[in-house]
N, CA, C and O atoms as a DFTB+ gen file, in Angstrom:
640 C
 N C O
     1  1     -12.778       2.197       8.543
     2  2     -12.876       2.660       7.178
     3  2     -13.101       4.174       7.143
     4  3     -12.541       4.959       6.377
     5  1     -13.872       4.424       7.946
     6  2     -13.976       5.940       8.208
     7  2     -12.983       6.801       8.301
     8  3     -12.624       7.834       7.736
     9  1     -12.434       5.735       9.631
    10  2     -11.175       7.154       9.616
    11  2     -10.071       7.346       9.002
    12  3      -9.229       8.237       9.109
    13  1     -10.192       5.731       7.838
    14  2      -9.361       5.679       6.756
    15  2      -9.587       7.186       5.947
    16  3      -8.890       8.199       5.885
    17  1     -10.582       6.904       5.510
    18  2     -10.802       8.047       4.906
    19  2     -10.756       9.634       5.371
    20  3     -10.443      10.487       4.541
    21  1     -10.986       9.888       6.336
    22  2     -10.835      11.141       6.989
    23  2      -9.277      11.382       7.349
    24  3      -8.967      12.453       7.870
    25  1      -8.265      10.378       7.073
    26  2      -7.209      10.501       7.343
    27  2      -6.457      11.090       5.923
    28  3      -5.711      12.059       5.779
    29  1      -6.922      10.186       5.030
    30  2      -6.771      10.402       3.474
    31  2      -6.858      11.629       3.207
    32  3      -5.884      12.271       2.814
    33  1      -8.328      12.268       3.422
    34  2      -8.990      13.569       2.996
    35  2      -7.627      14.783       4.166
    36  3      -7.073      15.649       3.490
    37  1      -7.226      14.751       5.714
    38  2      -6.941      15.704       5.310
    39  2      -5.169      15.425       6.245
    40  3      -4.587      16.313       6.868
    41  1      -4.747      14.219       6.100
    42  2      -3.159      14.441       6.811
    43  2      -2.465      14.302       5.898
    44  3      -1.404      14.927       5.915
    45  1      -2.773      13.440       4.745
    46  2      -1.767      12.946       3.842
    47  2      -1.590      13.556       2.504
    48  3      -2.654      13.996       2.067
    49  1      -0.792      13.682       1.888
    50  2      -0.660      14.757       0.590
    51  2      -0.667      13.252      -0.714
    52  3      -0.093      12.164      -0.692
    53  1      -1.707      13.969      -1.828
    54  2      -1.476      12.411      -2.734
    55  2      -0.350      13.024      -3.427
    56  3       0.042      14.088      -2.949
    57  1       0.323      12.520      -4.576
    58  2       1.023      12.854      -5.580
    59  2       0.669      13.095      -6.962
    60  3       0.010      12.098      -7.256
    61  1       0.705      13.564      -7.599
    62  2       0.537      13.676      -9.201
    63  2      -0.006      14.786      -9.453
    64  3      -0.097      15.665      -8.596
    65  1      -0.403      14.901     -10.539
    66  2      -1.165      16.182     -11.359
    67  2      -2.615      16.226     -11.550
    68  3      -3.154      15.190     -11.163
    69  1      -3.217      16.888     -11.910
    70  2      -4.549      17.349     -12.287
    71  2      -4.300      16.933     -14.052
    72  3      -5.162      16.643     -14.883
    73  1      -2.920      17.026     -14.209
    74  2      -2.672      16.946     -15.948
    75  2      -2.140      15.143     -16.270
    76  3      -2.047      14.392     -17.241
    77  1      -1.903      15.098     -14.832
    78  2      -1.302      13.502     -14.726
    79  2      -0.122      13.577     -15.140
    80  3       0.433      14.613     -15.507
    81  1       0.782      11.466     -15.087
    82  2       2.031      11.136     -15.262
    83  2       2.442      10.029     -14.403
    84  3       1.583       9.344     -13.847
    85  1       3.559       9.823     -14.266
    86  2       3.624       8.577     -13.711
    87  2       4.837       8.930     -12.386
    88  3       5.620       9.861     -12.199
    89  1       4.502       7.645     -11.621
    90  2       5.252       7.919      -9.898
    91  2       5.914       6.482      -9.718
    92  3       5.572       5.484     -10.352
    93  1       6.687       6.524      -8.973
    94  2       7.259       5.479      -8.372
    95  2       8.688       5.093      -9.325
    96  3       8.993       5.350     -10.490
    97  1       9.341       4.390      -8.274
    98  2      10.467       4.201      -8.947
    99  2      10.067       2.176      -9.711
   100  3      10.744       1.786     -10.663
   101  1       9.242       1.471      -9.244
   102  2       8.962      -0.108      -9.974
   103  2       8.528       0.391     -11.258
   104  3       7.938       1.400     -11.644
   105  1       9.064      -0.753     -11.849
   106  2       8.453      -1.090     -12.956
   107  2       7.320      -2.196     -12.944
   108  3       7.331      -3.219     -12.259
   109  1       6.219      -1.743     -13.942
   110  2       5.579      -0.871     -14.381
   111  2       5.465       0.348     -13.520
   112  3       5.524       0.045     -12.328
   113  1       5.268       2.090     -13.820
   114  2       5.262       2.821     -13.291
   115  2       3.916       2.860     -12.960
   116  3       3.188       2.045     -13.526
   117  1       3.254       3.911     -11.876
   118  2       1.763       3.388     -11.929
   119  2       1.405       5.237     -12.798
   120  3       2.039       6.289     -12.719
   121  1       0.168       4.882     -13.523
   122  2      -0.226       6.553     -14.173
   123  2      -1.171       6.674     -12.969
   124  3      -1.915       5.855     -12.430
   125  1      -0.866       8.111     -12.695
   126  2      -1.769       8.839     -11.750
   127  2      -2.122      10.331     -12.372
   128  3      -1.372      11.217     -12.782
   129  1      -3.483      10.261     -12.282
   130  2      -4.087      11.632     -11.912
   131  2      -4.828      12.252     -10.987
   132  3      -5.869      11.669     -10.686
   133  1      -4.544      13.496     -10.326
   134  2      -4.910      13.813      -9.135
   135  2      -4.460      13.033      -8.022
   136  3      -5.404      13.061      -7.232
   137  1      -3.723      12.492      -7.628
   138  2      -3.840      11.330      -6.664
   139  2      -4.076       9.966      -6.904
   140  3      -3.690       8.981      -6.275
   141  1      -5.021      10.095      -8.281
   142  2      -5.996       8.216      -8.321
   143  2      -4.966       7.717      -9.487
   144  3      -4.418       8.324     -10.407
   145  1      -4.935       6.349      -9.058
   146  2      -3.768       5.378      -9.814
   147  2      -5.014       4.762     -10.906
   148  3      -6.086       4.343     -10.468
   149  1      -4.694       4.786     -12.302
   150  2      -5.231       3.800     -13.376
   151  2      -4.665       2.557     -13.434
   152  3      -3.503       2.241     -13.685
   153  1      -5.948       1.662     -13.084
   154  2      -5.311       0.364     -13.039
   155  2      -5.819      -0.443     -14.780
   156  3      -5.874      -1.602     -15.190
   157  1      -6.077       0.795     -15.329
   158  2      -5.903       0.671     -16.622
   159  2      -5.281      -0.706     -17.543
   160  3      -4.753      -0.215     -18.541
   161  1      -5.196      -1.688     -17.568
   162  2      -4.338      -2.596     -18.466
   163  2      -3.771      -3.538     -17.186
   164  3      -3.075      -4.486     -17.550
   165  1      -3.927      -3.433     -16.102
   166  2      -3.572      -4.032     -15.320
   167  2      -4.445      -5.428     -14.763
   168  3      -5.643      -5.448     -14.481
   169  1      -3.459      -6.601     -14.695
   170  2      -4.829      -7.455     -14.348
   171  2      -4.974      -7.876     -13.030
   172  3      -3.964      -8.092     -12.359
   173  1      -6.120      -8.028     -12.550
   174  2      -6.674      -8.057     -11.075
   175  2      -6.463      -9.365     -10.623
   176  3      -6.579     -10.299     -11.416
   177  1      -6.103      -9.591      -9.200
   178  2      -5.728     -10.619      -8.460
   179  2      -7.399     -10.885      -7.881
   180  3      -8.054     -10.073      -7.227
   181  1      -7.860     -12.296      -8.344
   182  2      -9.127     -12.359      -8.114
   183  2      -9.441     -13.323      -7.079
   184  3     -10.494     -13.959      -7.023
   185  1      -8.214     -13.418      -6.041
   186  2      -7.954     -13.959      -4.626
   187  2      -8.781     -13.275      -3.839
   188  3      -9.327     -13.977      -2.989
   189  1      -9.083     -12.059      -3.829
   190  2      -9.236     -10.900      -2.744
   191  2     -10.851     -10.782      -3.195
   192  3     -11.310     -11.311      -4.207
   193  1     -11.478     -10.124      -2.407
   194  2     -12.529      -9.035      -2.827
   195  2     -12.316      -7.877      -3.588
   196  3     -11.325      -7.320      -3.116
   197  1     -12.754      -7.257      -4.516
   198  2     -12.199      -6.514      -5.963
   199  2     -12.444      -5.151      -4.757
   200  3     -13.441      -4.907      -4.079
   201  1     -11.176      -4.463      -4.822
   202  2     -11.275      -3.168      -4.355
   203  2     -10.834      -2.536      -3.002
   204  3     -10.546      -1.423      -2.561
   205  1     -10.963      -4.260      -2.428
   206  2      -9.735      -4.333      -1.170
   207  2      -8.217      -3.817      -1.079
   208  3      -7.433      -3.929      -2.021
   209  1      -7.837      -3.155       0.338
   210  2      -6.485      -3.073       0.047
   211  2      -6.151      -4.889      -0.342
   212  3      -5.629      -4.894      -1.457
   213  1      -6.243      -5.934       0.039
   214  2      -5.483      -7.092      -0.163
   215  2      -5.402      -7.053      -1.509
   216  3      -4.326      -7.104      -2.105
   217  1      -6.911      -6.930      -2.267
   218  2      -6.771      -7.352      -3.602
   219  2      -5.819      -6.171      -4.428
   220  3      -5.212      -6.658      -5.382
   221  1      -5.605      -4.764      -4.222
   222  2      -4.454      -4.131      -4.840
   223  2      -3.223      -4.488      -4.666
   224  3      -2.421      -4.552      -5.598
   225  1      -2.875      -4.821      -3.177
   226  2      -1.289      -5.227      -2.871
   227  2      -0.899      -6.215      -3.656
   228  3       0.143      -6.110      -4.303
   229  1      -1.864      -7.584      -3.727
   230  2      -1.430      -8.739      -4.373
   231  2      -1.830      -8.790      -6.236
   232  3      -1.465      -9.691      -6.992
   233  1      -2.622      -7.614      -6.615
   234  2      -2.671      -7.698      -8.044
   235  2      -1.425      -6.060      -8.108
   236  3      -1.246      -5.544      -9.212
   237  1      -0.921      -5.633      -7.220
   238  2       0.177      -4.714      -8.189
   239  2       1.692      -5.635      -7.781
   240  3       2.704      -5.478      -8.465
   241  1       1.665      -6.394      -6.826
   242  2       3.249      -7.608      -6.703
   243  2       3.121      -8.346      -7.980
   244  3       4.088      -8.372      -8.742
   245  1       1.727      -9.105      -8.361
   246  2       1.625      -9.342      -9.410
   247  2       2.302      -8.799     -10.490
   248  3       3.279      -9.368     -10.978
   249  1       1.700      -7.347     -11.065
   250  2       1.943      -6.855     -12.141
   251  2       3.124      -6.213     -11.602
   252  3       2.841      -5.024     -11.756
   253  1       4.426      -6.260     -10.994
   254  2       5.964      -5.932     -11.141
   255  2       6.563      -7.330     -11.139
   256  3       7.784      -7.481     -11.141
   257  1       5.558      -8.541     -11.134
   258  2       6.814      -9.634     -11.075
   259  2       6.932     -10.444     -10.087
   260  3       7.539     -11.513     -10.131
   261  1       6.178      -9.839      -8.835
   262  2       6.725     -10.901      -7.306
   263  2       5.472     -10.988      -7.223
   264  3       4.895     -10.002      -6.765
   265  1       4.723     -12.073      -7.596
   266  2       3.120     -12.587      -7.099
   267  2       3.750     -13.216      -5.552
   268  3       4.842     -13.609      -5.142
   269  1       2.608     -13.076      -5.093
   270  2       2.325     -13.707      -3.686
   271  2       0.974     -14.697      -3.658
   272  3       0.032     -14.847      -4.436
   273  1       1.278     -15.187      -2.613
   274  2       0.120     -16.788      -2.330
   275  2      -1.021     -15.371      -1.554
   276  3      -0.840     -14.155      -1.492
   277  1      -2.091     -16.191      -1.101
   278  2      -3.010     -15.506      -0.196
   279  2      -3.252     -15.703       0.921
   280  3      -3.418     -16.828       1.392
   281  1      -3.338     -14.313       1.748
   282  2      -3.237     -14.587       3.214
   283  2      -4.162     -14.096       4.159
   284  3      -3.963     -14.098       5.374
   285  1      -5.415     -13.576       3.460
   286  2      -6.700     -13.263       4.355
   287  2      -6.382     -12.314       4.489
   288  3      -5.679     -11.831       3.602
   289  1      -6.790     -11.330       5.930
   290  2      -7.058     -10.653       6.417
   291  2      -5.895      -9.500       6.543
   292  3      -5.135      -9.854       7.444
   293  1      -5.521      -8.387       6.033
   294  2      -4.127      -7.349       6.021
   295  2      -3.756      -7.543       7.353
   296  3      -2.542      -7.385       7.480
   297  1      -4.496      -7.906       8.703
   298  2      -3.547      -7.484       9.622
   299  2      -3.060      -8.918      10.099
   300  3      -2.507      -8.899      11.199
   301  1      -3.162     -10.179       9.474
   302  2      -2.878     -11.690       9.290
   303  2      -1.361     -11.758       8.160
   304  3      -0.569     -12.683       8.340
   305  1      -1.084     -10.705       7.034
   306  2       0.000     -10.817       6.357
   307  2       1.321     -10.993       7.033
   308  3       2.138     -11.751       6.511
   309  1       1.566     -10.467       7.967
   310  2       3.474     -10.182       8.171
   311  2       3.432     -11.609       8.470
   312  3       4.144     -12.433       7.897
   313  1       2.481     -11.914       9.486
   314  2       3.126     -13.279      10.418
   315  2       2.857     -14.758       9.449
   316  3       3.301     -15.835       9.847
   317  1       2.033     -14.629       8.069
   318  2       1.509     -15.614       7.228
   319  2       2.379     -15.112       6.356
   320  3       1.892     -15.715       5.399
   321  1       3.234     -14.531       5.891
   322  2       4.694     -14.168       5.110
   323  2       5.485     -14.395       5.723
   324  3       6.278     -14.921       4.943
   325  1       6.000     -14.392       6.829
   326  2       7.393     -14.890       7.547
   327  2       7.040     -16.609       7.517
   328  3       7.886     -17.377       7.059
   329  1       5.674     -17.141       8.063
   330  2       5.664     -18.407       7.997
   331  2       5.865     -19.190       6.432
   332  3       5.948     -20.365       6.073
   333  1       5.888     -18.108       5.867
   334  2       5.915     -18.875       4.272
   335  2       7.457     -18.163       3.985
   336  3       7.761     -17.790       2.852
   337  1       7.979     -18.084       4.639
   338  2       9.655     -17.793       4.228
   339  2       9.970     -16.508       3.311
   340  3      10.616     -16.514       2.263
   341  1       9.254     -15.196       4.065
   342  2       9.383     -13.932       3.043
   343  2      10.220     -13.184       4.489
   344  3      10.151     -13.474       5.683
   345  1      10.746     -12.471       3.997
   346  2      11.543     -11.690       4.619
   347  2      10.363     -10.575       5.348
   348  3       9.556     -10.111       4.543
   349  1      10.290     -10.343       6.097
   350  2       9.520      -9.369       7.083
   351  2      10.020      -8.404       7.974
   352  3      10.145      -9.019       9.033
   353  1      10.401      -7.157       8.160
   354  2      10.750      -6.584       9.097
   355  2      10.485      -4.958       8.800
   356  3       9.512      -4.588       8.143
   357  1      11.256      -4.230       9.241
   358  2      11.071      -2.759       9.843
   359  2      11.831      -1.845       8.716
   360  3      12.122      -0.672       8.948
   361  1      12.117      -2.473       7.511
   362  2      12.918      -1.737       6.746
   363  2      12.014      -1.523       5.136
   364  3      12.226      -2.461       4.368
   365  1      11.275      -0.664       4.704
   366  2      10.832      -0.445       3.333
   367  2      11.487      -0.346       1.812
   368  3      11.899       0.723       1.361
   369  1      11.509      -1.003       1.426
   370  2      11.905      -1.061      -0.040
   371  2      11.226      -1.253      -1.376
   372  3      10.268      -2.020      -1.466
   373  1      11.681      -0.591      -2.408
   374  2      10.571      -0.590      -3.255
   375  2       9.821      -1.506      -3.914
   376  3      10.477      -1.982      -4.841
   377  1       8.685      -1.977      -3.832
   378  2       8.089      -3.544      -4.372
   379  2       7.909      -4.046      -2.729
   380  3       7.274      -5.024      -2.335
   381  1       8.325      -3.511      -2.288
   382  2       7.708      -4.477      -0.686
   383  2       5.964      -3.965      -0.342
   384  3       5.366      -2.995      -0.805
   385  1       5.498      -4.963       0.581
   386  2       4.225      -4.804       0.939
   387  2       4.445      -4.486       2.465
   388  3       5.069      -5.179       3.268
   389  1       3.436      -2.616       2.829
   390  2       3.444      -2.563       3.801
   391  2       2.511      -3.119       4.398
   392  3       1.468      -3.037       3.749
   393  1       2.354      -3.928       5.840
   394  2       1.589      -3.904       6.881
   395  2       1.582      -2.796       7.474
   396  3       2.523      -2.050       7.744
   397  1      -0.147      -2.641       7.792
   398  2      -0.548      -2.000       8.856
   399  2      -1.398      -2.435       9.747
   400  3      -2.545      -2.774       9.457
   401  1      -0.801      -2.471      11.178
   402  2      -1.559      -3.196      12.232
   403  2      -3.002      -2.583      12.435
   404  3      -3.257      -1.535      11.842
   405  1      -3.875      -3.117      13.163
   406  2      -4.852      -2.494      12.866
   407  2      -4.807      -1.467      14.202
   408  3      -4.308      -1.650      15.313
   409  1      -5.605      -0.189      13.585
   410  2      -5.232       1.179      14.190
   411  2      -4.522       2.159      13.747
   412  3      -4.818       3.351      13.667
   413  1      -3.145       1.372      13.332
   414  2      -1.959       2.310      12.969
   415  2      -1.995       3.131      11.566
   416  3      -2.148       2.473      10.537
   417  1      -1.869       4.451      11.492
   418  2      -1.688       5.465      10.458
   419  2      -3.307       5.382       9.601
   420  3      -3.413       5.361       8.375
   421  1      -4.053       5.358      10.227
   422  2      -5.510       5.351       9.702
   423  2      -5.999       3.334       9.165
   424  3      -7.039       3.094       8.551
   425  1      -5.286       2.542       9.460
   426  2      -5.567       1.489       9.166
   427  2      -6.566       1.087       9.962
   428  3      -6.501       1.224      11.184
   429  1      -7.876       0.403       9.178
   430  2      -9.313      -0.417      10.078
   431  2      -8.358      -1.284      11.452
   432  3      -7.294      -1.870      11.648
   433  1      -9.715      -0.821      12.205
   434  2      -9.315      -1.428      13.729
   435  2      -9.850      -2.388      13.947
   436  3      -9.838      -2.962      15.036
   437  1     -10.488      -2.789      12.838
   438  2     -10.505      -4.539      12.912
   439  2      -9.785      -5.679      12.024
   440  3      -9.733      -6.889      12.245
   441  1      -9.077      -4.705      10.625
   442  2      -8.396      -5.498       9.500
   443  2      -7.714      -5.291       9.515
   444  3      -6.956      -6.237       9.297
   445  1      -6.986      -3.900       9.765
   446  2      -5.424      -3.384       9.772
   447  2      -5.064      -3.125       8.090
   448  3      -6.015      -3.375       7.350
   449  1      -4.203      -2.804       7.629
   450  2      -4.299      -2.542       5.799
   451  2      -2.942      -2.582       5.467
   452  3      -1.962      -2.405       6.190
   453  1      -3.022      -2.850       4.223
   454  2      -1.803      -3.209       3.276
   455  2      -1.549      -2.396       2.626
   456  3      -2.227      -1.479       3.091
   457  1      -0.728      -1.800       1.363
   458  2      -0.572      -1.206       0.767
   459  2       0.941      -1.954       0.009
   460  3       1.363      -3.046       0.391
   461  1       1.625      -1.126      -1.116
   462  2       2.713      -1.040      -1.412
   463  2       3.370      -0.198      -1.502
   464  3       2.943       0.915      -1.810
   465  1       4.399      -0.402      -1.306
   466  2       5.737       0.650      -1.384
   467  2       5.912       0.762      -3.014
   468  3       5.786      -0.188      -3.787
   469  1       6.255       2.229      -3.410
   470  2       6.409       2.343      -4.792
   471  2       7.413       2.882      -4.874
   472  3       7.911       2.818      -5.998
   473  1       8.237       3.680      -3.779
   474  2       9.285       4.309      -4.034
   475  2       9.830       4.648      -1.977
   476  3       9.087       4.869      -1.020
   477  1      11.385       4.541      -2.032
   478  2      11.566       4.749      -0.898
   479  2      12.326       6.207      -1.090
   480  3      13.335       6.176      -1.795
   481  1      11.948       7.440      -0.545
   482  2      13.023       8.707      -0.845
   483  2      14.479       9.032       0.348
   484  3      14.474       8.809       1.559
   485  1      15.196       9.395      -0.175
   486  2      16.039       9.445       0.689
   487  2      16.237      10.314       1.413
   488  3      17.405      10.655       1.599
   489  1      14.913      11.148       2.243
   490  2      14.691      11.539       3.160
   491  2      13.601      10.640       4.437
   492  3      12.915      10.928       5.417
   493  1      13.860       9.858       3.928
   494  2      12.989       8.048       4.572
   495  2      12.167       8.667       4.670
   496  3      12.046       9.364       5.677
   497  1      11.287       8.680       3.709
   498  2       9.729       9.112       3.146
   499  2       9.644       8.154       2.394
   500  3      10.566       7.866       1.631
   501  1       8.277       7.318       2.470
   502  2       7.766       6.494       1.345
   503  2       6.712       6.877       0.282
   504  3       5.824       7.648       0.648
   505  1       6.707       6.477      -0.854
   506  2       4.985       6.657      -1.456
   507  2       4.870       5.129      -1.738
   508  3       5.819       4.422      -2.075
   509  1       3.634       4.726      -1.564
   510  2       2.748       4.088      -1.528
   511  2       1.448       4.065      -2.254
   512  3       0.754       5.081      -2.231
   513  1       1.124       3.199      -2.779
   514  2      -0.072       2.998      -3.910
   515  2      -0.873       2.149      -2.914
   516  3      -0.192       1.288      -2.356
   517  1      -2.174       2.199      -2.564
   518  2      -3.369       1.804      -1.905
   519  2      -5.036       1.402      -2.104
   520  3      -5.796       2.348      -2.311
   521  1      -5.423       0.468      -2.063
   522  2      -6.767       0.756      -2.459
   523  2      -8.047       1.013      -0.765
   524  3      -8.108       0.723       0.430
   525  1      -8.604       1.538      -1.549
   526  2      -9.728       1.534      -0.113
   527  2      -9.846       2.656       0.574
   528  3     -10.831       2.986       1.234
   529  1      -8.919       3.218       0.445
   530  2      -8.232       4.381       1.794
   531  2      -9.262       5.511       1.100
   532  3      -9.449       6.308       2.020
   533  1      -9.989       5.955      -0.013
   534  2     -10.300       6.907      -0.451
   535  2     -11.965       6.556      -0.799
   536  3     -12.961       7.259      -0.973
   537  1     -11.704       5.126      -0.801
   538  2     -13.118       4.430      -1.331
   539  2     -12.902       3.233      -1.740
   540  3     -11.703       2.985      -1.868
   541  1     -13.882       2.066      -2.095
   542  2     -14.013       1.151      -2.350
   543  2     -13.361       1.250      -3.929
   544  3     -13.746       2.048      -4.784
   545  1     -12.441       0.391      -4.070
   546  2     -12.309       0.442      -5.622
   547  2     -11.216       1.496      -6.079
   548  3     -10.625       1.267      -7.135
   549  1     -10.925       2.577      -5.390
   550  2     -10.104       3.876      -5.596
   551  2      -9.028       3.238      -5.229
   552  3      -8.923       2.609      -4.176
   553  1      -8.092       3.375      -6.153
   554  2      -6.831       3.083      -6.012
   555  2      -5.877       4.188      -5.391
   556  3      -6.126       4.845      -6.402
   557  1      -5.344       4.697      -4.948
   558  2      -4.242       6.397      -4.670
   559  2      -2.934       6.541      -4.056
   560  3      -2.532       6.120      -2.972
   561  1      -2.555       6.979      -4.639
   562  2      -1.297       6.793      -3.609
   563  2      -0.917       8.140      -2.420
   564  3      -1.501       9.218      -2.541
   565  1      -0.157       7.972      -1.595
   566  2       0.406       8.343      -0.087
   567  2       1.447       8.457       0.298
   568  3       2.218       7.560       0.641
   569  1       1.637       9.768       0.291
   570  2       3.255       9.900       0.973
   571  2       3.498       9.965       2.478
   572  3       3.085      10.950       3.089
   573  1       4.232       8.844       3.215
   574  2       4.267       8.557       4.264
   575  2       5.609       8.862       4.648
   576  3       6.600       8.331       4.145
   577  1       5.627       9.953       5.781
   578  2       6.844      10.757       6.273
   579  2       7.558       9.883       6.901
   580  3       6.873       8.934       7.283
   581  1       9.064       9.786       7.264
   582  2       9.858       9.373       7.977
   583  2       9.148       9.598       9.598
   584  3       9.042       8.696      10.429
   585  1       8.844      10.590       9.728
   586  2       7.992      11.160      11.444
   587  2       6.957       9.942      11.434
   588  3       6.813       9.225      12.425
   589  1       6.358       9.788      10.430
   590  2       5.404       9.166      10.995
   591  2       5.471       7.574      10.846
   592  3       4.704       6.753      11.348
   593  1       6.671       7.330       9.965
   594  2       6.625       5.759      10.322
   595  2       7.756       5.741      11.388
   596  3       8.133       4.579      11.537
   597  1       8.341       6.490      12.075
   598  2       9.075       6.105      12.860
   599  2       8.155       5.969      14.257
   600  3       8.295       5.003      15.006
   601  1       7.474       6.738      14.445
   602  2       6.134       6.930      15.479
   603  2       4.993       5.842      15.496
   604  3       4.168       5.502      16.344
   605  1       5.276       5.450      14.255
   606  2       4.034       4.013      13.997
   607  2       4.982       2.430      14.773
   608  3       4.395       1.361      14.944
   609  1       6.460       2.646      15.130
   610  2       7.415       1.798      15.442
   611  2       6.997       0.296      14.661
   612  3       6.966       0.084      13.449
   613  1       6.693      -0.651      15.781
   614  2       6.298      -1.915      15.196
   615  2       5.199      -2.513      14.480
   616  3       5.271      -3.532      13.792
   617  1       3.522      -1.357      14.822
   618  2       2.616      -1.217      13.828
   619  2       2.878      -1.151      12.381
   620  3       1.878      -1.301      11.678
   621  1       3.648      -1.019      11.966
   622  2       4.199      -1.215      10.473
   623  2       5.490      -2.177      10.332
   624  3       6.541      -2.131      10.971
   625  1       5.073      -3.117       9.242
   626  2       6.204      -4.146       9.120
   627  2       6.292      -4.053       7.544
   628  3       5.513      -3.195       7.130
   629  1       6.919      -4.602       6.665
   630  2       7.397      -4.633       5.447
   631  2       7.620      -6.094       4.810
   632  3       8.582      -6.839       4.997
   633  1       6.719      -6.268       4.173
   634  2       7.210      -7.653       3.182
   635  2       7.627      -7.890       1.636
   636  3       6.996      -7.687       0.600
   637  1       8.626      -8.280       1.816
   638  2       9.827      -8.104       0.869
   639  2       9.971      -9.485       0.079
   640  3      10.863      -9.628      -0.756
């Protein structure tokens, strides 16, 4: 969790304004200011622990439309989504849920973390909406370079 956060604070750039607006290419768009996503009007997946990455991934699939069942632990998702017949692999698209193994790109080295894909750019750069990574409860999103998910190789998987 730590070095979640120390990773947050100084490798990754958030997106948005100080004046705010909205990011991502899904619908609903998410409003961000400074970095932090309003989960404003949004309703919470009350599967998870409130504030978990699990509980953001599975209450924002929710609120675009693709709910998901529950699968414990973020670094337990890819292989408890392929067994439930979701498409899983190495390719990001928008509305997919990333895995992160645990270790990889600041993810806990005992839970590993989830997030979503909100937009894929076509310089294979992702942003990503997250909870946890900044604090308990803080929602934010993350722009994740082509360099560095290509360097993360199989530590990152995608559920679609």
């Amino acid at each position: 969790m730590r070095r979640i956060k120390e990773l947050a604070a100084t490798k990754y750039t958030a997106t948005g304004t100080a004046e705010g607006g909205t990011v991502g290419s899904l619908e609903p768009k998410l409003t961000v200011s400074g970095g932090i996503v309003s989960t404003a009007g949004i309703t919470p997946d009350t599967r998870y622990p409130w504030g978990q990455c699990t509980w953001w991934a599975a209450t924002r699939r929710a609120d675009i439309g693709k709910p998901i069942p529950g699968w414990g632990n973020a670094a337990t998702w890819a292989g408890s989504a392929a067994s439930a017949g979701y498409t899983v692999d190495g390719s990001p698209s928008a509305g997919s849920v990333i895995v992160f193994q645990p270790g990889v790109l600041g993810a806990s080295a005992d839970y590993g973390h989830v997030a979503m894909v909100e937009e894929v750019r076509g310089d294979g750069s992702i942003l990503i909406s997250e909870s946890n990574a900044l604090g308990l409860g803080v929602v934010s999103t993350r722009e994740i370079s082509a360099s560095q998910l290509a360097a993360a190789g199989n530590g990152v998987r995608y559920i679609h």
